[in-house]
C-alpha positions as CSV (number, residue, x, y, z in Angstrom):
1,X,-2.8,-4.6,15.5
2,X,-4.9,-2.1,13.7
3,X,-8.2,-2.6,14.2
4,X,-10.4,-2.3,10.7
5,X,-13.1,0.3,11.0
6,X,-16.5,0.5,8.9
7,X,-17.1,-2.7,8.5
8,X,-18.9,-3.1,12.2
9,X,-21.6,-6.2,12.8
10,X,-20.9,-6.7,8.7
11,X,-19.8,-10.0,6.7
12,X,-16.5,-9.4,5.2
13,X,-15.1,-12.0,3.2
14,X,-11.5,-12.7,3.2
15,X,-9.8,-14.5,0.4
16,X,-6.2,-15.7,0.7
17,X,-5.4,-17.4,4.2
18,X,-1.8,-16.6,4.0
19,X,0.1,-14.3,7.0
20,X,-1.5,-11.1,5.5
21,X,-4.6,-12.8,4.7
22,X,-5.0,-14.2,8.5
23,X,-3.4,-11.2,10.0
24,X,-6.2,-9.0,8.1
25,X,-8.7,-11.3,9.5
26,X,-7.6,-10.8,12.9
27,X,-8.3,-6.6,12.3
28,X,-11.1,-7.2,10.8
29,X,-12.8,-9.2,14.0
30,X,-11.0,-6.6,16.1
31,X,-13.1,-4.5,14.1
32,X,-16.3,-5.8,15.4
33,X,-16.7,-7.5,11.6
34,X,-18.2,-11.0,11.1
35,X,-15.2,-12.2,9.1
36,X,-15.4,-15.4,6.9
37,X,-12.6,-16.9,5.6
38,X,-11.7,-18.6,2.2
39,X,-8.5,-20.3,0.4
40,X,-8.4,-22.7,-2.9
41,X,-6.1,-24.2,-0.9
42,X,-6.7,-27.1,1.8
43,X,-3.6,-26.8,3.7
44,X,-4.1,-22.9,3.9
45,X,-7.7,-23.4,4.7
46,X,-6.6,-26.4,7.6
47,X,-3.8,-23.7,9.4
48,X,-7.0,-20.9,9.4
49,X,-9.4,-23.7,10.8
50,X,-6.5,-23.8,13.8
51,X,-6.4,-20.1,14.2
52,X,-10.2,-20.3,15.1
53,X,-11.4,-18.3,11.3
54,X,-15.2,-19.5,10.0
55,X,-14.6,-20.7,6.4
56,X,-16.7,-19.9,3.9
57,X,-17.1,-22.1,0.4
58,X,-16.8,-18.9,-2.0
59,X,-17.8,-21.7,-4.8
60,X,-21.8,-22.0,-3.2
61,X,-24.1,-19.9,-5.4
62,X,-25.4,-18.5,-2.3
63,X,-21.5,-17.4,-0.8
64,X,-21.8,-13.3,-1.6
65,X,-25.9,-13.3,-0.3
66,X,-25.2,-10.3,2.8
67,X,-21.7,-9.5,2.3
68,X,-20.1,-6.2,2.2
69,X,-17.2,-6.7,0.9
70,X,-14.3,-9.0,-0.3
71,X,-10.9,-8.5,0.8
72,X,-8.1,-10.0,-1.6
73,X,-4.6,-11.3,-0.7
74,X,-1.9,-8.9,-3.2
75,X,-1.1,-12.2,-4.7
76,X,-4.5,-13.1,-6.5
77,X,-5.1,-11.2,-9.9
78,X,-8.3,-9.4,-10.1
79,X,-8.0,-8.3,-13.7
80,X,-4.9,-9.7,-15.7
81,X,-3.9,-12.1,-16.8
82,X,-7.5,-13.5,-16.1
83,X,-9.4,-12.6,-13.4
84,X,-9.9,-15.0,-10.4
85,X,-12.9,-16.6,-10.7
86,X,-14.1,-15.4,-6.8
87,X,-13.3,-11.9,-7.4
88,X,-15.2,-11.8,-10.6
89,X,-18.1,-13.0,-8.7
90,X,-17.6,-10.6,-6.5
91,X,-17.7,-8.2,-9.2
92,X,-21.0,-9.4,-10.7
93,X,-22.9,-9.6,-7.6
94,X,-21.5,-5.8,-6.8
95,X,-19.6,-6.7,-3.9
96,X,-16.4,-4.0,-2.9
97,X,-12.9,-5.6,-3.4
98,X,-10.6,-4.3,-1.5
99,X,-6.9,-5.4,0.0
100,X,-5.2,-4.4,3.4
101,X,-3.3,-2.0,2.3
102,X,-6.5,-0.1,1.9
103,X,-8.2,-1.4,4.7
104,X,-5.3,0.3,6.6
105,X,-5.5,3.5,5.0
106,X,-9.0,4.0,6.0
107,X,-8.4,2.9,9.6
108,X,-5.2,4.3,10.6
109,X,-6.5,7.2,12.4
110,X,-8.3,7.2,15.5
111,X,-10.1,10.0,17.7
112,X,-7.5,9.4,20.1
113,X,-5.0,11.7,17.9
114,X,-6.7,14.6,19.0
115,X,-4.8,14.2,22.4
116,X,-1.4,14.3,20.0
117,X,0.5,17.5,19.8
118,X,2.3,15.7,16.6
119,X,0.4,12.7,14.9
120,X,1.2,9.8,13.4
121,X,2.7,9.8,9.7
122,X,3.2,7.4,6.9
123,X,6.0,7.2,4.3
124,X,4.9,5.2,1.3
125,X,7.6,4.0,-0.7
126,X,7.2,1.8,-4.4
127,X,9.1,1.2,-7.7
128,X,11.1,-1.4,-9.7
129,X,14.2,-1.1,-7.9
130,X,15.6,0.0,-4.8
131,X,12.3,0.4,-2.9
132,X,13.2,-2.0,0.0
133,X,16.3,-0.9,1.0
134,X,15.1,2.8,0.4
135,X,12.7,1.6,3.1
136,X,14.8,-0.2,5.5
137,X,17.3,2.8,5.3
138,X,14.4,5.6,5.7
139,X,13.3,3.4,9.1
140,X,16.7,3.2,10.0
141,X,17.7,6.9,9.6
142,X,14.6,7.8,12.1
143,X,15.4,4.9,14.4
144,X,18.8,6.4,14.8
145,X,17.3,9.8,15.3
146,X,15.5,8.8,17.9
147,X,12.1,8.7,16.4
148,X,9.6,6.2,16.9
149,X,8.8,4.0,13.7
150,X,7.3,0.7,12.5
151,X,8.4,-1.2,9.3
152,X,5.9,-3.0,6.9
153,X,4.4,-3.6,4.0
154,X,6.2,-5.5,1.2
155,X,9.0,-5.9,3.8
156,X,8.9,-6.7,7.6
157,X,5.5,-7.0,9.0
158,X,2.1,-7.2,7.4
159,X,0.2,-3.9,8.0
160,X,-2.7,-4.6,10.1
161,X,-0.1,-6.5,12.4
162,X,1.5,-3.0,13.7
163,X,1.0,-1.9,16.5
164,X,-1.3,1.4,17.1
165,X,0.7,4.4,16.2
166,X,2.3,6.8,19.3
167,X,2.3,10.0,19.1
168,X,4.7,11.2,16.8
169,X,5.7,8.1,15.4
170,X,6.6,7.5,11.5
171,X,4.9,4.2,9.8
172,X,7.3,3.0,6.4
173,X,5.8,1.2,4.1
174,X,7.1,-0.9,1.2
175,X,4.1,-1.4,-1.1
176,X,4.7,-3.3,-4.3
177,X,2.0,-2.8,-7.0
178,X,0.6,-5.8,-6.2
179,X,-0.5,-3.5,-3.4
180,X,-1.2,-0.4,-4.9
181,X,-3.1,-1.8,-8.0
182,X,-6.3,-2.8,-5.9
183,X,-6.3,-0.7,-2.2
184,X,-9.3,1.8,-2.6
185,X,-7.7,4.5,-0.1
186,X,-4.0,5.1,-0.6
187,X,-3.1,8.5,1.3
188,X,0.2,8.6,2.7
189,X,1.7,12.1,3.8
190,X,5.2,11.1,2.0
191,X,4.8,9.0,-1.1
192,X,8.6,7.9,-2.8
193,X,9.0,6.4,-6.0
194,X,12.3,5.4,-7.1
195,X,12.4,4.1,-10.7
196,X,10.8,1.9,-13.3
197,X,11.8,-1.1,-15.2
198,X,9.5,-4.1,-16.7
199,X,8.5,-6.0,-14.2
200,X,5.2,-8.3,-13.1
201,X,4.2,-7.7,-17.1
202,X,1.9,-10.5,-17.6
203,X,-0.5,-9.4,-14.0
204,X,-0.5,-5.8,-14.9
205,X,-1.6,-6.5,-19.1
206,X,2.0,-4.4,-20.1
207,X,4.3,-1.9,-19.5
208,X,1.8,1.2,-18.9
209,X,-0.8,-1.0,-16.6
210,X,2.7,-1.4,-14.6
211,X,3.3,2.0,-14.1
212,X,-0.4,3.1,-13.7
213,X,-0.5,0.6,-10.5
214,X,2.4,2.5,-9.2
215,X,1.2,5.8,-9.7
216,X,-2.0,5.3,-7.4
217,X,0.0,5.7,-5.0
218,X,0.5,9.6,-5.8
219,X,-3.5,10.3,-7.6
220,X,-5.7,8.2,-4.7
221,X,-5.7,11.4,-2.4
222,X,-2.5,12.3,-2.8
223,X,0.7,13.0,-0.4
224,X,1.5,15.7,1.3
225,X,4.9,15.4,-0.6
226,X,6.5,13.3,-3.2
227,X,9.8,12.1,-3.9
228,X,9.9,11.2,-7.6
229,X,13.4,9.3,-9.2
230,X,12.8,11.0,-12.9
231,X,15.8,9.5,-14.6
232,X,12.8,7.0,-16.6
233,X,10.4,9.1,-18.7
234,X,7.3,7.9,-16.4
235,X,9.2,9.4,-13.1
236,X,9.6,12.4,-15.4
237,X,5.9,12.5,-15.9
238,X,4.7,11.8,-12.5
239,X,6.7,14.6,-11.3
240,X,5.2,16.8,-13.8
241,X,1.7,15.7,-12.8
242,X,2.2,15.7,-8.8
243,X,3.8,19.9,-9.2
244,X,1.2,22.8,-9.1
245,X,3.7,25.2,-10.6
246,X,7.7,25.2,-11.8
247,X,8.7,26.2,-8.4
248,X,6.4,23.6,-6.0
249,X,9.0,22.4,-3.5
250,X,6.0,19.6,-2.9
251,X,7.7,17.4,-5.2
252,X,11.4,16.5,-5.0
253,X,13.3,15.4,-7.9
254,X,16.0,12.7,-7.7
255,X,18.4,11.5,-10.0
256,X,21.6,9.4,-10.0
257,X,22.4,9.6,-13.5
258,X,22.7,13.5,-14.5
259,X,22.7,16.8,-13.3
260,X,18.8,17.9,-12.3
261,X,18.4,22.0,-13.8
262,X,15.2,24.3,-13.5
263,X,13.3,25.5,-10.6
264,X,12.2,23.3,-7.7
265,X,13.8,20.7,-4.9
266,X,16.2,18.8,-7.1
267,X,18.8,15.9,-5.6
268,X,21.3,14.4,-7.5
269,X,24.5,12.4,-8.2
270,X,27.3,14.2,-9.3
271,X,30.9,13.5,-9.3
272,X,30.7,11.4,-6.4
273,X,28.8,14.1,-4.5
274,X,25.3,14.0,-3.7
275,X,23.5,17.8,-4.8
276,X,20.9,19.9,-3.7
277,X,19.4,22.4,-4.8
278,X,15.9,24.4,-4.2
279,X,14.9,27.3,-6.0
């Protein structure tokens, strides 16, 4: 587990009781949070009672009074189509909404990583296509090679549920932009994005709200490096926003439909043969 920091002797509300909802509940407490609990749903709400969560009736007018924040499940919409009537209350009383993904974000590092000669890192990996088993594959390669990593996210475990990092070790993540739309810290040190297609059009209000959940990913902070598919015009762009200059080796760009030219780290498909090239 990764314990949630900040939020110490605080009320945190948690809305959504599924596994991420009650696994983000269990980091929170480990946080030393008061953590209250809500779902629309009784049976959700019944298996949370079990798990020994305080519910909270986000429909009192008095349910936000001392609360410092409000942390959503991916699945609820907090802007489009309509906004869920808790997290708009949320939003007129001035509470913080927040998801795991950014609780995680903020509470990944600890002061016991200045005992680490090499600290944790986390690979961040989202798009329409491809992003799972880009993920599974990147865990697998460093499995293989012998270095320790953990698997979450979209796929695999939630990821408050990992365990605390080792030294050295490599977190994946699959993030979806369910998850990117909402986390207030995203700040991975490799961020991969793989393509675009329409997808998830009604909860992101079109095509460019789509794409501007995904690119969060790259603008919240910012990775250390980025690995950008630019065969779509918006991978096209984000590489051209995430480069400081025509020769910034920061930002690889992959292809598997033509032959990348120009100055930089380009990858692509050719002939059967994957190409490299960095100049």
């Amino acid at each position: 587990m990764i314990p949630v920091s900040g939020f110490e002797d605080q009320k945190v509300i948690v809305l959504g009781l599924g596994r991420s909802g009650l696994a983000t509940a269990a980091a929170l407490q480990a946080g030393g949070a008061e953590v209250l609990c809500w779902d629309d749903g009784a049976e959700a709400r019944g298996r949370a009672e079990e798990a020994g969560r305080t519910l909270h009736d986000l429909t009192r007018r008095e349910a936000y009074q001392g609360v410092a924040a409000l942390i959503t499940s991916p699945g609820i919409p907090h802007l489009y189509p309509t906004t869920n009537p808790h997290i708009a209350r949320a939003y007129e009383e001035g509470v913080p909404v927040d998801n795991d993904i950014g609780l995680f974000f903020a509470s990944f590092g600890t002061g016991d990583w200045v005992e680490f000669d090499q600290p944790p890192r986390v690979i961040a990996v989202t798009g329409s296509n491809g992003k799972s088993t880009t993920s599974a594959l990147i865990h697998h390669v460093l499995t293989e090679a012998g270095r320790p990593a953990q698997l979450a996210g979209n796929i695999g475990r939630g990821v408050l549920d990992l365990d605390p990092p080792r030294e050295g070790e490599v977190i994946v993540l699959e993030l979806s932009s369910y998850q990117t739309e909402l986390a207030r810290a995203l700040t991975p040190d490799v961020a991969v994005f793989t393509n675009l297609s329409p997808d998830h059009l009604d909860r992101h209000g079109g095509l460019g709200g789509y794409f501007a959940a995904k690119r969060r990913l790259f603008s919240e902070g910012g990775p250390d490096r980025a690995v950008i598919g630019v065969d779509e015009p918006e991978g096209l762009f984000l590489a051209g926003q995430m480069a400081q200059g025509p020769g910034d080796d920061r930002v690889m760009r992959v292809s598997v439909e033509r032959k990348l030219t120009g100055s930089g780290w380009l990858i692509y498909a050719r002939k059967g043969f994957l190409s490299e090239t960095r100049k």
